[in-house]
Biopython code that builds the backbone (N, CA, C, O; Angstrom):
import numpy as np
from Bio.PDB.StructureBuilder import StructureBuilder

atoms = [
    (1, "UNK", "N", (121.735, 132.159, 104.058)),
    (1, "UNK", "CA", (120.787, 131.537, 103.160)),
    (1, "UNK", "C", (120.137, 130.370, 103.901)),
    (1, "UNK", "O", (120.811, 129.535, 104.504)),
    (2, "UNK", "N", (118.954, 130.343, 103.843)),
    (2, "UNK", "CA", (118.024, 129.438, 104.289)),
    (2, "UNK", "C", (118.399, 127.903, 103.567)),
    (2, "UNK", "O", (118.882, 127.641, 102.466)),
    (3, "UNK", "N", (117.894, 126.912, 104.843)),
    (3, "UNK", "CA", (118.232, 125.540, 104.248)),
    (3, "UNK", "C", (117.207, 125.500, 103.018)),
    (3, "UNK", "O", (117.554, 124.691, 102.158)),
    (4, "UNK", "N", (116.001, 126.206, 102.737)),
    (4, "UNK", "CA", (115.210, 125.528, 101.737)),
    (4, "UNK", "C", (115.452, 126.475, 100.640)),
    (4, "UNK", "O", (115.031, 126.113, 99.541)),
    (5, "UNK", "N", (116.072, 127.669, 100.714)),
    (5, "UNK", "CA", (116.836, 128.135, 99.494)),
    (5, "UNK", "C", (118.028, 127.638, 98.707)),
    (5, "UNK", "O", (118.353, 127.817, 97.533)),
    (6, "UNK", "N", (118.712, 126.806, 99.926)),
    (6, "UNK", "CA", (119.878, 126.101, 99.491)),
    (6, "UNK", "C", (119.214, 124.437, 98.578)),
    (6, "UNK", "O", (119.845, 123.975, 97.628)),
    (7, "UNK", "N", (118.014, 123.824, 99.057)),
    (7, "UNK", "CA", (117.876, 122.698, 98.412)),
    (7, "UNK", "C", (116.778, 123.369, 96.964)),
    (7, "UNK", "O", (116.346, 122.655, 96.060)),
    (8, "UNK", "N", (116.589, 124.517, 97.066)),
    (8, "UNK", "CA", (115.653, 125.009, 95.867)),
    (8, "UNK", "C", (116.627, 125.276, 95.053)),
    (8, "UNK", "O", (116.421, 124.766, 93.952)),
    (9, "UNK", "N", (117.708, 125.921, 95.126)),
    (9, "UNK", "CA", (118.959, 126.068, 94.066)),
    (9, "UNK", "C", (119.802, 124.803, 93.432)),
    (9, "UNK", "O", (120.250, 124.492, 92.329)),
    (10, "UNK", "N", (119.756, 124.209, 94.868)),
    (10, "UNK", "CA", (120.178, 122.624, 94.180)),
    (10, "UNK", "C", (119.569, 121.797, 93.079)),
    (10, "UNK", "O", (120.100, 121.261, 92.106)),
    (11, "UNK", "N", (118.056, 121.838, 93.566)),
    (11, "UNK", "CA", (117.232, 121.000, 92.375)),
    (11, "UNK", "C", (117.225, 121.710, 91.341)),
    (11, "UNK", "O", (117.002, 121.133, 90.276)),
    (12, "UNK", "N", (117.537, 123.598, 91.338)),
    (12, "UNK", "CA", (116.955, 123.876, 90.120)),
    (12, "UNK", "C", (118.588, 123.603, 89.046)),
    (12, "UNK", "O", (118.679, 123.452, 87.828)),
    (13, "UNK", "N", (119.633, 123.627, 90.068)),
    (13, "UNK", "CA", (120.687, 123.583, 88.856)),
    (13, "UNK", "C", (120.786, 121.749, 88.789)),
    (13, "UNK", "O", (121.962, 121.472, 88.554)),
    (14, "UNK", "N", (120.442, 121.229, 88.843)),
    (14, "UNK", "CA", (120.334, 119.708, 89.030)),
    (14, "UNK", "C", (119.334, 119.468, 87.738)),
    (14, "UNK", "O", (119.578, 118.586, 86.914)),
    (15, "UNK", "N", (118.390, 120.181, 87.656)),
    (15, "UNK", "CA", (117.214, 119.940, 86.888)),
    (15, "UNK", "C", (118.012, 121.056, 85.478)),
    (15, "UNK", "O", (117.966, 120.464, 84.400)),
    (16, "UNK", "N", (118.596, 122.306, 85.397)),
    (16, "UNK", "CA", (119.075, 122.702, 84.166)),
    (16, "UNK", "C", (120.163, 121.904, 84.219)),
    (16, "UNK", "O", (120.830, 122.144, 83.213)),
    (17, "UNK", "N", (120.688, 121.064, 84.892)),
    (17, "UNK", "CA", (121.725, 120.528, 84.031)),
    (17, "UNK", "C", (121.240, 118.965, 83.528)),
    (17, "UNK", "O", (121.915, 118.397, 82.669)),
    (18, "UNK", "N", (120.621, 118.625, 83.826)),
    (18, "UNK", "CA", (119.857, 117.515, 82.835)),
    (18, "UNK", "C", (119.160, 118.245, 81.942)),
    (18, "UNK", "O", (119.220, 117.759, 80.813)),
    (19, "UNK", "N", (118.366, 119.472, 82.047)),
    (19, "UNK", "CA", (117.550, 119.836, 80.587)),
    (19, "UNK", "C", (119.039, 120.289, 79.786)),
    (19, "UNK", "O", (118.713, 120.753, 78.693)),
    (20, "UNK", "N", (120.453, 120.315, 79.937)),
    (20, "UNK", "CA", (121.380, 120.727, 79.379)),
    (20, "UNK", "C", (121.936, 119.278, 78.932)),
    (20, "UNK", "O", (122.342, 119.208, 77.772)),
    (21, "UNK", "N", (121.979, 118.502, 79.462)),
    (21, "UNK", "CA", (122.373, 116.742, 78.755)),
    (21, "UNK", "C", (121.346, 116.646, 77.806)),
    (21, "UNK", "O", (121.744, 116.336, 76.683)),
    (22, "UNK", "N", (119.776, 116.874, 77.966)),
    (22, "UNK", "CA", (119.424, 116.630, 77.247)),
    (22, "UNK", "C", (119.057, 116.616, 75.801)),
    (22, "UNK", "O", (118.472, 115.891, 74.997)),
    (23, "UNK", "N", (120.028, 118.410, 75.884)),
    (23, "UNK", "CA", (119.796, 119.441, 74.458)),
    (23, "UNK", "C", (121.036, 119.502, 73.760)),
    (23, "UNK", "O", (121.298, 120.379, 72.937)),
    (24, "UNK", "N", (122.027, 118.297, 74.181)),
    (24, "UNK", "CA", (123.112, 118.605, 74.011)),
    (24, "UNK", "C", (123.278, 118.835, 72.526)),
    (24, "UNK", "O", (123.016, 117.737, 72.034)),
    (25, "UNK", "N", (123.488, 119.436, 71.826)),
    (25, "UNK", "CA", (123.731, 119.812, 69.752)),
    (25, "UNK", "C", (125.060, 118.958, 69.258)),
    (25, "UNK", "O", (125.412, 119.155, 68.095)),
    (26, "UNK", "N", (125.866, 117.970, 70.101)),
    (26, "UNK", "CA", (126.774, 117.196, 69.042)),
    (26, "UNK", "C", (126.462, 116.289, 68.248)),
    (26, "UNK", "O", (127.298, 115.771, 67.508)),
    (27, "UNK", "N", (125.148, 115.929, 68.270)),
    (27, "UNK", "CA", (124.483, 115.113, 67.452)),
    (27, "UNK", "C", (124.156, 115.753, 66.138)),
    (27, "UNK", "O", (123.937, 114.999, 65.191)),
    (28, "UNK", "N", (124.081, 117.370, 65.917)),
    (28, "UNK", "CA", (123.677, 118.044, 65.103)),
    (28, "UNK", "C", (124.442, 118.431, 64.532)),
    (28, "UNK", "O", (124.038, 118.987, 63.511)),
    (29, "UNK", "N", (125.616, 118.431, 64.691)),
    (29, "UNK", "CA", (126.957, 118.871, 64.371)),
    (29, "UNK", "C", (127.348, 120.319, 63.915)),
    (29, "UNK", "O", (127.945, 120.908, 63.013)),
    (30, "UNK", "N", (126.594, 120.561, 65.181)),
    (30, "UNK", "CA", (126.487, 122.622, 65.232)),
    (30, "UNK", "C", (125.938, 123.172, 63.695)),
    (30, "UNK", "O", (126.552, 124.143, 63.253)),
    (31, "UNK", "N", (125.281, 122.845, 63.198)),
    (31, "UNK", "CA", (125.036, 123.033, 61.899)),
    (31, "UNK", "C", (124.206, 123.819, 61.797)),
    (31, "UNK", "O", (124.259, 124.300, 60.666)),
    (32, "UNK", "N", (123.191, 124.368, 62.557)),
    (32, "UNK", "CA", (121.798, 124.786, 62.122)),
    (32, "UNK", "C", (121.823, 126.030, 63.051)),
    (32, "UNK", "O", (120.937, 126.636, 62.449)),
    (33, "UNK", "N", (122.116, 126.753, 63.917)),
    (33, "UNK", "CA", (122.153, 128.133, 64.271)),
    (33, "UNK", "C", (123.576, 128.705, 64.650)),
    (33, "UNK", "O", (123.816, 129.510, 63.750)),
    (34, "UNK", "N", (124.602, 128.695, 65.499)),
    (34, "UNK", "CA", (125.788, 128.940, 64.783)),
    (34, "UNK", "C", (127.053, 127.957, 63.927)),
    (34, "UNK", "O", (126.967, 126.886, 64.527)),
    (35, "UNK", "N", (127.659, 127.862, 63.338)),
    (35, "UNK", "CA", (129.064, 127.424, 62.974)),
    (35, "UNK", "C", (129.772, 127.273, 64.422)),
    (35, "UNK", "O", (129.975, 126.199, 64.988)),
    (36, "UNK", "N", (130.082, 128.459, 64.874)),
    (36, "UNK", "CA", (131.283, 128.463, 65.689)),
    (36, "UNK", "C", (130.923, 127.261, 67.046)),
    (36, "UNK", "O", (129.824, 127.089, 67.574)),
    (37, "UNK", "N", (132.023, 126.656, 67.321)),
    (37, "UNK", "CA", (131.835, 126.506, 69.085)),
    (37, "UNK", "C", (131.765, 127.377, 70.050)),
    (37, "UNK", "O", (131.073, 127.148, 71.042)),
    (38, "UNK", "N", (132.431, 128.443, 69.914)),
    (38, "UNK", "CA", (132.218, 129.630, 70.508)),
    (38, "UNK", "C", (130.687, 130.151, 71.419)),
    (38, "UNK", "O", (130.364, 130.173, 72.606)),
    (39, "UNK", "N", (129.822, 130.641, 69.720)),
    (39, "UNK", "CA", (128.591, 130.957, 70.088)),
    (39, "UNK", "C", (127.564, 129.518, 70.499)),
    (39, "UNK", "O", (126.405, 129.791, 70.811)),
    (40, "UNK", "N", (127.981, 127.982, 70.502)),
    (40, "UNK", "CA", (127.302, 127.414, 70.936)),
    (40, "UNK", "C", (127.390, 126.834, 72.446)),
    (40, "UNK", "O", (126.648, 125.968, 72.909)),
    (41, "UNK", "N", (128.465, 127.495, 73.127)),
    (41, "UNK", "CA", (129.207, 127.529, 74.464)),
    (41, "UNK", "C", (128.545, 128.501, 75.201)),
    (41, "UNK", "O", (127.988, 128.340, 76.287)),
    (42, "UNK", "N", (128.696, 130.135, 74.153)),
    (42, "UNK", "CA", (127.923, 131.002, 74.932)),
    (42, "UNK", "C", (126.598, 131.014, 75.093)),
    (42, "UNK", "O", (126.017, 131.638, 75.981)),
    (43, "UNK", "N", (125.918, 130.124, 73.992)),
    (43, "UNK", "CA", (124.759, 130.015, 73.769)),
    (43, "UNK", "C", (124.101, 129.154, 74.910)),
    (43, "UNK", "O", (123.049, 129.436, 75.482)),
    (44, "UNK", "N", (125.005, 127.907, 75.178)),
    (44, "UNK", "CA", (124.426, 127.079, 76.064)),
    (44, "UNK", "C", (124.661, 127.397, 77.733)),
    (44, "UNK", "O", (123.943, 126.907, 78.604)),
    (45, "UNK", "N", (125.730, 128.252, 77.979)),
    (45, "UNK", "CA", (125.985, 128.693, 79.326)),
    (45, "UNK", "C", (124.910, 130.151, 79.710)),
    (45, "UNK", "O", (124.661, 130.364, 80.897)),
    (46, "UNK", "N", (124.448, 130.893, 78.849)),
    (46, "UNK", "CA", (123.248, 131.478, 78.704)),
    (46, "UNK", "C", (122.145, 130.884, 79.203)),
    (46, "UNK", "O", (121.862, 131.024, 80.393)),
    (47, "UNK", "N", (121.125, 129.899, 78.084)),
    (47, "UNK", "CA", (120.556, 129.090, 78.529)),
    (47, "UNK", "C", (120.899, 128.467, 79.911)),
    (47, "UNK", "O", (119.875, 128.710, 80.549)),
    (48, "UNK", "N", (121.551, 127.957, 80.555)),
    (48, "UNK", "CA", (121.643, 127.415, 81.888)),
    (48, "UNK", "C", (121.361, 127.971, 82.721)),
    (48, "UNK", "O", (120.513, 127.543, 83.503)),
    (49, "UNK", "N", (122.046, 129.309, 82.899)),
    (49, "UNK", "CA", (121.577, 130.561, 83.807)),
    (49, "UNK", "C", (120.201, 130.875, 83.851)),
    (49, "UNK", "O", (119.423, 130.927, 84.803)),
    (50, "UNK", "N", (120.051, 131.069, 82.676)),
    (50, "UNK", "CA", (118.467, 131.388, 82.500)),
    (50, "UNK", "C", (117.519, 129.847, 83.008)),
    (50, "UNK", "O", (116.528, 130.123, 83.685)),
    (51, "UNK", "N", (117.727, 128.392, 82.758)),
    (51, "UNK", "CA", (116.946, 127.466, 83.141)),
    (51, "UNK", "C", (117.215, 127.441, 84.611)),
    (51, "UNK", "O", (116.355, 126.875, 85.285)),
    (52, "UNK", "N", (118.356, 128.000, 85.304)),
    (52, "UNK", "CA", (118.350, 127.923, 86.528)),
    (52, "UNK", "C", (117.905, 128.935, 87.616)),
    (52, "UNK", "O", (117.992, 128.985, 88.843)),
    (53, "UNK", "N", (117.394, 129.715, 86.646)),
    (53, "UNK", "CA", (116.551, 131.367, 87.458)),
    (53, "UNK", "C", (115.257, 130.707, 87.128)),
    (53, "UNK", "O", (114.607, 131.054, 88.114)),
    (54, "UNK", "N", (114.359, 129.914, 86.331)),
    (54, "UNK", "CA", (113.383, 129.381, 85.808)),
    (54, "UNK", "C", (113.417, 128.387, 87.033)),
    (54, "UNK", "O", (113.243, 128.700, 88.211)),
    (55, "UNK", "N", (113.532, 127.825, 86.808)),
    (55, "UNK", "CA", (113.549, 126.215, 87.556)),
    (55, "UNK", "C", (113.462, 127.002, 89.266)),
    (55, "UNK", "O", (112.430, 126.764, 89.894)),
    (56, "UNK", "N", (114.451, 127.829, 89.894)),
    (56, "UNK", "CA", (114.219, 128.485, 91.100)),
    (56, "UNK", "C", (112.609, 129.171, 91.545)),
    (56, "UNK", "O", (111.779, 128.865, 92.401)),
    (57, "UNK", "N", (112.665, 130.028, 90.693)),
    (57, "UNK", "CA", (111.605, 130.538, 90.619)),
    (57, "UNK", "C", (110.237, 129.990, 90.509)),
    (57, "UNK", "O", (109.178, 130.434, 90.953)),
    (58, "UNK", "N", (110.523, 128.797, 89.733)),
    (58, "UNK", "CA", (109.369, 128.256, 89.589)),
    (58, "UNK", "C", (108.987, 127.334, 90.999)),
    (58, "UNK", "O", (107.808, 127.087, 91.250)),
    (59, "UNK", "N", (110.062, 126.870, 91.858)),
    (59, "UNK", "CA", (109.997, 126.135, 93.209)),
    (59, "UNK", "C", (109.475, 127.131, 94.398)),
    (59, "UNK", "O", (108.828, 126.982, 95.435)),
    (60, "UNK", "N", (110.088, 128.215, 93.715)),
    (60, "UNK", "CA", (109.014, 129.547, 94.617)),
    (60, "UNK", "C", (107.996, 129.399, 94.352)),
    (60, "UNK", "O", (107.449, 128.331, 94.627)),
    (61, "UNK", "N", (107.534, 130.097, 93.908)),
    (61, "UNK", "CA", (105.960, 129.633, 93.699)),
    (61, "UNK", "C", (105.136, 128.523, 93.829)),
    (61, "UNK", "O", (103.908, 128.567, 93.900)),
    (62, "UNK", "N", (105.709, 127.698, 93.854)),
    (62, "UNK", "CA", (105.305, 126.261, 94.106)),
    (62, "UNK", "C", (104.962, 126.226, 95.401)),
    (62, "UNK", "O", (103.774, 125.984, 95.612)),
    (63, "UNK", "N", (105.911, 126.459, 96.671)),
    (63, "UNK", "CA", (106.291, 126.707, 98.059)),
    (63, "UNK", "C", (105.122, 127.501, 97.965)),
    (63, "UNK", "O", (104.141, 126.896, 98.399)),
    (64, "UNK", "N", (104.866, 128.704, 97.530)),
    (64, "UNK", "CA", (103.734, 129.482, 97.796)),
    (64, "UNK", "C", (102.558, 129.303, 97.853)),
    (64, "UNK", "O", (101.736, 129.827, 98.605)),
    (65, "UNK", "N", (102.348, 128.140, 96.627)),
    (65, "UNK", "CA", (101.043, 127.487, 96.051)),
    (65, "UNK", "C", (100.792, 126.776, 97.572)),
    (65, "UNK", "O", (99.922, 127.262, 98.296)),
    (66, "UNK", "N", (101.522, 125.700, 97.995)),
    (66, "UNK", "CA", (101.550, 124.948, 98.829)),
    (66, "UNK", "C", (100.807, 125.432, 100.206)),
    (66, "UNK", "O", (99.807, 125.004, 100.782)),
    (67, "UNK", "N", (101.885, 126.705, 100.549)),
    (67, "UNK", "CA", (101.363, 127.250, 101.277)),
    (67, "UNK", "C", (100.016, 127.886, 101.848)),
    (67, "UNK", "O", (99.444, 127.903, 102.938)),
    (68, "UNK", "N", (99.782, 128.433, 100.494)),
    (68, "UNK", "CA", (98.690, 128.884, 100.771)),
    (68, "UNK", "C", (97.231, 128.065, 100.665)),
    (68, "UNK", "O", (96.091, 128.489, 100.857)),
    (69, "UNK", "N", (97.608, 126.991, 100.359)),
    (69, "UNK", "CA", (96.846, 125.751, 100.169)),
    (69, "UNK", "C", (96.835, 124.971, 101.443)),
    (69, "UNK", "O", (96.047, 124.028, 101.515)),
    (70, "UNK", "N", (97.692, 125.276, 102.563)),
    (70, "UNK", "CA", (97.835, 124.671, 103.990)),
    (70, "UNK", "C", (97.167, 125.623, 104.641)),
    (70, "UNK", "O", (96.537, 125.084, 105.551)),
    (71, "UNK", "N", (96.913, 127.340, 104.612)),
    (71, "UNK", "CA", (96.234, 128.178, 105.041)),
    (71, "UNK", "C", (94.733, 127.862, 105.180)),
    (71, "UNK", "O", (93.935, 127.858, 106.117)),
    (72, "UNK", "N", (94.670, 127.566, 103.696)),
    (72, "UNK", "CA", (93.089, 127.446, 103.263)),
    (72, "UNK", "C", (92.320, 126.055, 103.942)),
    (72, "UNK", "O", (91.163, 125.920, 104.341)),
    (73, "UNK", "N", (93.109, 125.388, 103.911)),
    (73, "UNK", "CA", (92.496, 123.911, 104.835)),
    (73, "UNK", "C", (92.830, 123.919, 106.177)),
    (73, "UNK", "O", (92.110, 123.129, 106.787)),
    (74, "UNK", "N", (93.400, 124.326, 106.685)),
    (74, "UNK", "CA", (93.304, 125.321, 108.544)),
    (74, "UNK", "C", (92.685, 126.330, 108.652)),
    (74, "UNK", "O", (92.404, 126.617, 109.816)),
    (75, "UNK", "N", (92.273, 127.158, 107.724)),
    (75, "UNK", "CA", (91.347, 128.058, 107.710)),
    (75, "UNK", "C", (89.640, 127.065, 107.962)),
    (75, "UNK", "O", (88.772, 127.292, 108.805)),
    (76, "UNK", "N", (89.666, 125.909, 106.814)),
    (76, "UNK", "CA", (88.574, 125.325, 106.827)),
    (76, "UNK", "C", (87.932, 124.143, 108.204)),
    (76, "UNK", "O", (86.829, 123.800, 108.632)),
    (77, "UNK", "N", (89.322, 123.855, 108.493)),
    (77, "UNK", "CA", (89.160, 122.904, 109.695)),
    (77, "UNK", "C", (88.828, 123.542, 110.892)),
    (77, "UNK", "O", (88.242, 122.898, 111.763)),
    (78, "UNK", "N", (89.190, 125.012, 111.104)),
    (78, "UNK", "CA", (88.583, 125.538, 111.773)),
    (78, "UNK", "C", (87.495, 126.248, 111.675)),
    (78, "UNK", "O", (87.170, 126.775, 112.739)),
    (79, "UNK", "N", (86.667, 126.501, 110.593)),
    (79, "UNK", "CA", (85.320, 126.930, 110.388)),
    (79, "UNK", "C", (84.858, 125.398, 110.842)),
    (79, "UNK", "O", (84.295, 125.524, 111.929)),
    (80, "UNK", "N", (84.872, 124.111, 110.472)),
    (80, "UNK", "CA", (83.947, 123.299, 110.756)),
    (80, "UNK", "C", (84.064, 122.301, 112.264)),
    (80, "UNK", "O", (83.573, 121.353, 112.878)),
    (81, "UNK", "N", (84.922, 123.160, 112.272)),
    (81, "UNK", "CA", (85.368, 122.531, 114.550)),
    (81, "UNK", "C", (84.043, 123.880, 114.971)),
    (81, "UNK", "O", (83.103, 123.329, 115.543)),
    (82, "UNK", "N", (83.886, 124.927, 114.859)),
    (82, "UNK", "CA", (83.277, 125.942, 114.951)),
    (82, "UNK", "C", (81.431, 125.320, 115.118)),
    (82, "UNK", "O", (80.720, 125.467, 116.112)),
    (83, "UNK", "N", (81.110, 124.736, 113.999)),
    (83, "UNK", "CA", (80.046, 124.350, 113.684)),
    (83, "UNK", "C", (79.535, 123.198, 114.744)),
    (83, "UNK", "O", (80.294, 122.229, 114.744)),
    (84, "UNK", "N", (78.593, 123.101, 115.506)),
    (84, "UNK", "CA", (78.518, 122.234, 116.248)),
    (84, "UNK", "C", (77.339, 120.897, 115.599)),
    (84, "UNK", "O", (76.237, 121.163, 115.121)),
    (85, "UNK", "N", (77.872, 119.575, 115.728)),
    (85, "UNK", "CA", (76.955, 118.730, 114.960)),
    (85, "UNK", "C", (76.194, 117.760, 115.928)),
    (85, "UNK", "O", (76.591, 117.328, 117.010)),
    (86, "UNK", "N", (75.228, 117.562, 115.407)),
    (86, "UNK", "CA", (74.226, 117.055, 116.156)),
    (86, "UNK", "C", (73.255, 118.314, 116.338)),
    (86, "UNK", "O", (73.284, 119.445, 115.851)),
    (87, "UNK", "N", (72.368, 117.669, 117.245)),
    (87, "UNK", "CA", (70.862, 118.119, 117.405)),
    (87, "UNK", "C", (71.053, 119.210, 118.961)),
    (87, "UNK", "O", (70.174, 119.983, 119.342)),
    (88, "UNK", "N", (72.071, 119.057, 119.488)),
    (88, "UNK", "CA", (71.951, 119.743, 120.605)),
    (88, "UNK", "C", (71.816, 121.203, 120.442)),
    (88, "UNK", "O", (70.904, 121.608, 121.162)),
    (89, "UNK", "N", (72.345, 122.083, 119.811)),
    (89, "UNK", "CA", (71.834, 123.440, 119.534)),
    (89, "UNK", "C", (70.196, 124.193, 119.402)),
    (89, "UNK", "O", (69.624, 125.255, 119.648)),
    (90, "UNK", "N", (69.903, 122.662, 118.770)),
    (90, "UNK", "CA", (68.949, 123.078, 118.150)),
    (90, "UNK", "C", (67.464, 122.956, 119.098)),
    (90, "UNK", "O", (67.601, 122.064, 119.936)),
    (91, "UNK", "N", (66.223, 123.563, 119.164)),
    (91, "UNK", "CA", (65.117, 123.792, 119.878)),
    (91, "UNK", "C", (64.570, 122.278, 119.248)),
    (91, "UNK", "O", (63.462, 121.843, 119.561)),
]
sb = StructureBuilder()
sb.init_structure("model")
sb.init_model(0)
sb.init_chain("A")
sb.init_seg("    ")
for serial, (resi, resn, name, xyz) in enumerate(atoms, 1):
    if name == "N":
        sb.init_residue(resn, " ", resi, " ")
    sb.init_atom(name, np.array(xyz, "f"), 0.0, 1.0, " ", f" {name:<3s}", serial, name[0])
structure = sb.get_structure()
């Protein structure tokens, strides 16, 4: 595994486990979708998995965005190195 797969997994379970402090339901006193502790254990270790395939995924793409956004402005810096300025070309 690549070092920047290893710090993309880090932030993303770093980042679901604060969106998991933040949703924590003991304030609610499990009252409003299950009773049990049970289903609000499975409920919330669910959710995590899932915010931490989210949160990954979403740093992919990001990396990609980036990328291809470093293409496009080396693509451009070299169209205008290309272009010669000033009057010397010209008759």
């Amino acid at each position: 595994m690549s070092v920047q797969r290893i710090i993309r997994l880090g932030v993303a379970i770093v980042a679901s486990g604060a969106s998991l402090a933040l949703s924590w339901p003991y304030w609610r006193d499990f009252g409003y979708w299950a009773e049990s502790h049970f289903m609000w254990t499975a409920y919330f270790i669910v959710g995590f998995i899932l915010a931490v395939y989210v949160f990954y995924a979403f740093l992919g793409s990001l990396r990609t965005l980036f990328e291809h956004d470093m293409l496009e402005r080396e693509k451009q810096s070299a169209c205008c190195a290309e272009i010669p300025s000033g009057k010397e070309g010209r008759p």
